[in-house]
Each structure stands twice: as C-alpha cells, then as structure tokens.
C-alpha positions as CSV (number, residue, x, y, z in Angstrom):
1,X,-1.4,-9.7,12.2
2,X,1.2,-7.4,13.2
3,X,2.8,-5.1,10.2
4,X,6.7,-5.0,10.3
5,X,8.6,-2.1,9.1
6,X,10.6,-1.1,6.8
7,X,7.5,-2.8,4.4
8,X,7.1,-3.5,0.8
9,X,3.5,-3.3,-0.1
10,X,2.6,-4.4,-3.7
11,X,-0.8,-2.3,-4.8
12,X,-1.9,-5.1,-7.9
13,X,-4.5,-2.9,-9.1
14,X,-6.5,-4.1,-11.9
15,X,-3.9,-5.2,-14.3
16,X,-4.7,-8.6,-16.4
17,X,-2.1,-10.3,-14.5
18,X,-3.7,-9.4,-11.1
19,X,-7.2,-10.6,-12.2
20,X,-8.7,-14.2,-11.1
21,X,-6.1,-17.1,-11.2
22,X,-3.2,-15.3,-12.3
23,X,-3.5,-12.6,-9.5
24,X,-3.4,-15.5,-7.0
25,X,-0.4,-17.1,-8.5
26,X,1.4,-13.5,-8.5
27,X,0.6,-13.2,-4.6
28,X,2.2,-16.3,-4.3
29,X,5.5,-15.4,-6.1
30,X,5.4,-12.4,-3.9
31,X,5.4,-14.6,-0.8
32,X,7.7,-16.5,-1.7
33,X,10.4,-14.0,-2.1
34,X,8.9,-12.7,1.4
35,X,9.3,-15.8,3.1
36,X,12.6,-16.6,1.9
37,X,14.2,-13.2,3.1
38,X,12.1,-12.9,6.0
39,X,11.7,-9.6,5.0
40,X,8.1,-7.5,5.5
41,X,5.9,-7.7,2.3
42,X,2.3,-7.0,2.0
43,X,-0.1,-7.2,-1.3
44,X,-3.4,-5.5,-2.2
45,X,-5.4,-7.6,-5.1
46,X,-8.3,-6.9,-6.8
47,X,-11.7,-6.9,-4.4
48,X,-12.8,-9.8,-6.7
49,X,-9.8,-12.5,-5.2
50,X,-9.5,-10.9,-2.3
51,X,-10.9,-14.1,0.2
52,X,-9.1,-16.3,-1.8
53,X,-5.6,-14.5,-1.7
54,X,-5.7,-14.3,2.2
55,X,-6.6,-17.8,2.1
56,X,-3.5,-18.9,-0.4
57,X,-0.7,-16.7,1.4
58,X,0.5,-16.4,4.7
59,X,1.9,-12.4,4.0
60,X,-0.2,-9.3,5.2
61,X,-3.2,-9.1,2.4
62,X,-4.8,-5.3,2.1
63,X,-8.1,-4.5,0.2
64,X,-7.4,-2.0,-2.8
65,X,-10.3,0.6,-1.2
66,X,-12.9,0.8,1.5
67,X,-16.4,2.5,2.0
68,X,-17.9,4.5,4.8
69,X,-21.0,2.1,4.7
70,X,-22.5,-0.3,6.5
71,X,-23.2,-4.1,5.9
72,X,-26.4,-3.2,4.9
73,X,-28.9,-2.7,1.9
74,X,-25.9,-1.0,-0.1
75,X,-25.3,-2.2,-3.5
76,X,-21.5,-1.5,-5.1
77,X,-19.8,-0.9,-2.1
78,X,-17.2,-2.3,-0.3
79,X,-18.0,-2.0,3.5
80,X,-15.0,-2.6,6.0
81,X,-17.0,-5.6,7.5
82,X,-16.4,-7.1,4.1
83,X,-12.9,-6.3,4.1
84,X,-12.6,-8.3,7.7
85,X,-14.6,-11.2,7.3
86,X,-12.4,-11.7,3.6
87,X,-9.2,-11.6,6.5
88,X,-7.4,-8.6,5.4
89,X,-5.5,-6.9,7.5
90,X,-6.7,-3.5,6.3
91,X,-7.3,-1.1,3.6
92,X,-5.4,1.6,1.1
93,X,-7.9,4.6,1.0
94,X,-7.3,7.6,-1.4
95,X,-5.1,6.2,-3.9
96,X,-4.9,8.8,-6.9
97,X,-6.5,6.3,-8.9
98,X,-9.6,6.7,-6.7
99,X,-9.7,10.0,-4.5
100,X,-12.3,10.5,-2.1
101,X,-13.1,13.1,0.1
102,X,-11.6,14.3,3.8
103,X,-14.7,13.0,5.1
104,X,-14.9,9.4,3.2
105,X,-11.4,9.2,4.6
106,X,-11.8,10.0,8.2
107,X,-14.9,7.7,8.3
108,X,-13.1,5.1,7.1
109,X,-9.7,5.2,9.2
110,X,-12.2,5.5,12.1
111,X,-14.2,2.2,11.2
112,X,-10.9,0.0,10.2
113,X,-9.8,1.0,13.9
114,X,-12.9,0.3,15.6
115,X,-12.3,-3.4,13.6
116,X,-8.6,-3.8,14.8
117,X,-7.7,-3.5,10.7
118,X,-4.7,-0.7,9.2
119,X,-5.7,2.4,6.9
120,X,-3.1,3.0,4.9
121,X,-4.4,6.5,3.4
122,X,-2.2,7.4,-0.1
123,X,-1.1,11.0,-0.6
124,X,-0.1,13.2,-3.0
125,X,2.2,15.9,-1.4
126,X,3.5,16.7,2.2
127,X,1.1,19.1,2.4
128,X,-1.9,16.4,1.7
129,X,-0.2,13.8,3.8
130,X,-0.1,16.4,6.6
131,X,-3.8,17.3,6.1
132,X,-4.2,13.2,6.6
133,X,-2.0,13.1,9.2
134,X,-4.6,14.5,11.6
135,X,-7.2,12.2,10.9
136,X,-4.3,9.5,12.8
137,X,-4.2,6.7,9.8
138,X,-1.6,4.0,10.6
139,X,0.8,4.2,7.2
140,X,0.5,7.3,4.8
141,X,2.0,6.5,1.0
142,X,2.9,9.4,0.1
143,X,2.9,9.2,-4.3
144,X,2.8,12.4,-7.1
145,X,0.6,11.2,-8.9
146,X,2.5,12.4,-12.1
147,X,5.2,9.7,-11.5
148,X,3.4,6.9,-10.6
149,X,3.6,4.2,-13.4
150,X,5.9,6.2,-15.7
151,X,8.7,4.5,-14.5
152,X,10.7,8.1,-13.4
153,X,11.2,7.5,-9.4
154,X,9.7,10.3,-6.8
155,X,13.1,8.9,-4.9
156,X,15.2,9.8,-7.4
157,X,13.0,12.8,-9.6
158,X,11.6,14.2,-6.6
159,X,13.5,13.3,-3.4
160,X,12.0,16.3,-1.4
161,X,8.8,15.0,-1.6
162,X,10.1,12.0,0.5
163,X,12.2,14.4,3.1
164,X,9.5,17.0,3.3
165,X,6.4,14.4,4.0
166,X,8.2,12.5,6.6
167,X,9.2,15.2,7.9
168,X,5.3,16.6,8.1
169,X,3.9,13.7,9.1
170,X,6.5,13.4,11.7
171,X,5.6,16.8,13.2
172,X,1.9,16.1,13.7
173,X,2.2,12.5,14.8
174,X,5.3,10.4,15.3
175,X,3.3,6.9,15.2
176,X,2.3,7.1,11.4
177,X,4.2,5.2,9.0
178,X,5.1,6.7,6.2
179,X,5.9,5.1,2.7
180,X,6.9,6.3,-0.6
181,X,5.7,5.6,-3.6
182,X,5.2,6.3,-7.8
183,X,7.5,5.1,-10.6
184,X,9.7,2.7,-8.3
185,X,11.1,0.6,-10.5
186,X,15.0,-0.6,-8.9
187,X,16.7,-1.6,-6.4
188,X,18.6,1.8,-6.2
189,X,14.2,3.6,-6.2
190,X,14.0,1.8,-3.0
191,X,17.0,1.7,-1.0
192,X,17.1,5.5,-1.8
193,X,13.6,6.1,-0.3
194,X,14.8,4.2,2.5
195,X,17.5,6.6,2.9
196,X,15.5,9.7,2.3
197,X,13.1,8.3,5.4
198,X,10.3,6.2,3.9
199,X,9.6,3.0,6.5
200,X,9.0,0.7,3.2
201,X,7.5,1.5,-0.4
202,X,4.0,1.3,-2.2
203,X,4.6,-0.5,-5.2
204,X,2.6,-1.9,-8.5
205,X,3.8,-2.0,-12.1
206,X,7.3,-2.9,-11.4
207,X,6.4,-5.9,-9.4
208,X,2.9,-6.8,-11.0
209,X,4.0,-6.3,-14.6
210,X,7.6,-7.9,-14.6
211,X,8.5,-10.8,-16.7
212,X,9.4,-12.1,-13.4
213,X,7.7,-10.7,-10.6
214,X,9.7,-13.3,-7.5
215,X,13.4,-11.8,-9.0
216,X,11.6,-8.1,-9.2
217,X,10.4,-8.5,-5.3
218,X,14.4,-10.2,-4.0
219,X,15.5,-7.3,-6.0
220,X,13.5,-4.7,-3.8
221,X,14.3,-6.9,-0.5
222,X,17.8,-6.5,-0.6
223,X,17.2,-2.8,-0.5
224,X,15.9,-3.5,3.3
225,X,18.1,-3.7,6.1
C-alpha cells in the first residue's frame, strides 16, 4: 500500500481505549472520517490487535515498534516478519516512549526495506532527526518529548523545531518525509505544522482520548489541503 502525503497518523499507544475491542472500534472511527474525506490517515494499535485491525480497516495500519531479530528462538520480541505477515505497512521506531539505539534503528529501517514495509523513525530535535536522516528512513516524526501529551503544541510552543528539522532533513535527503508531532491537539496545531513544512502529523491523545474521536479526526482533515 502506497502512503499519501500530507498524512495523519494516529500513534494509539497503550491507552484503555486502544486495548482489545475498543481499540478496533476506535480504528474504525478513524477510517471512517478517512474514507469520507478521502484524505491520507494511518493508525498504529497496540501489537496485541494489530492482525485484527489490518483486517477490520481498509486505512494504512503501522506496528507501534520493531526489533532487529529474527523469526527465530526469540522470546518478547517483535520481529519485522511479524509485523508483515500481521499486514502492516510498516513500523514507528524510536518513539520517546521507547528509545533505542543508532544501531537498533539502522537495523531495523534496513530489514522493513528489504520487506517492502515504511520506518517511520520518531525524533526529538533537528539535530536527532538529522543524525536519523542518514540511516534513509522513509517518514521522520519529529516530537520534543516535553510537549508530547501535555496538550501545549510544538507547532505553536516551538515552531522552529518544525522549520529547523525539515529544513535538516531536507539537506541530507530530499525523499524523507517528515512529520510533526507532540501536544497536537486542534485544528489550528495541524494546519500550522502544515504551514511550517511538516508533510502530515503524528498524533495520539487528542484523537485516542476524545469523547469523540471521528469529529476529533474531520477536525484535523480539514487542516489538509
């Protein structure tokens, strides 16, 4: 499946409402405000549903994390041949909420690639989305970690961060995406990233934890043009 920019990509982490049943019905909701502004949204469950949300939904499905390990006698892992035959289309690595090393990351953008599957590698400055620019991930989120959740917008508290790693990632390789991310939480967070020079927004609490996660995703869509 073919990833179409500018993208919204909803990270569900592991939230109550993103576990079993009521993560499925959330990636539904998600969809449906996807398929009824034909706009590009992707979602990231929990590993535990991850099967059964590419199965439910007809959007771009990403696994939350991915190993450097092999199908093998490895117990606790999540190996990128996992992440395949489950029908994702790829995997975040390096969120903030689980850092790994240069090496884990390289390794693994290298095995999603051999696969045909997107890395989308999180960072948390230009100058650590410049260090992973060289390892040639598909998508970089670029999120301070100090924003993300609090509901304070890096588009709106720290714009530069936005300007500075495009413009960082853009001088090492032109064909990396780059998103934006931490404490988006409006309509005005995204369209402002948009205009800073994101390609889409990594997104979770807003979405995940609304009292009404379809009108929180139109919301965000009409930011796209």
């Amino acid at each position: 499946m073919e990833l179409k920019f500018p993208i919204l990509v909803v990270n569900f982490k592991n939230y109550p409402e993103s576990q079993g049943r009521r993560g499925i019905e959330l990636a539904k909701k998600i969809e449906k405000a996807a398929l009824e502004t034909g706009k590009s949204v992707a979602v990231a469950p929990p590993t535990s549903i991850l099967m059964k949300v590419v199965e439910e939904v007809q959007i771009p499905v990403f696994a939350q994390h991915a190993d450097p390990v092999e199908a093998s006698a490895t117990t606790g892992y999540i190996p990128v041949e996992a992440i395949k035959e489950a029908g994702a289309i790829g995997s975040i690595i390096n969120h903030s909420e689980h850092k790994v090393k240069k090496e884990h990351i390289e390794a693994v953008i290298k095995k999603l690639r051999s696969y045909n599957l997107y890395s989308l590698t999180c960072a948390e400055d230009p100058k650590e989305a410049s260090e992973i620019a060289t390892l040639e991930p598909d998508i970089i989120a670029i999120e301070p970690p100090e924003l993300i959740g609090t509901g304070i917008s890096v588009s709106k508290a720290k714009p530069e961060v936005i300007t500075n790693g495009v413009n960082a990632v853009m001088s090492i390789n032109k064909k990396i995406k780059v998103l934006a991310g931490a404490g988006i939480s409006y309509y005005e967070d995204v369209k402002k990233a948009l205009e800073l020079g994101a390609q889409g927004v990594l997104v979770a609490s807003a979405i995940v934890k609304a009292k009404d996660p379809y009108a929180k995703t139109l919301e965000f869509l009409k930011a796209f043009p």
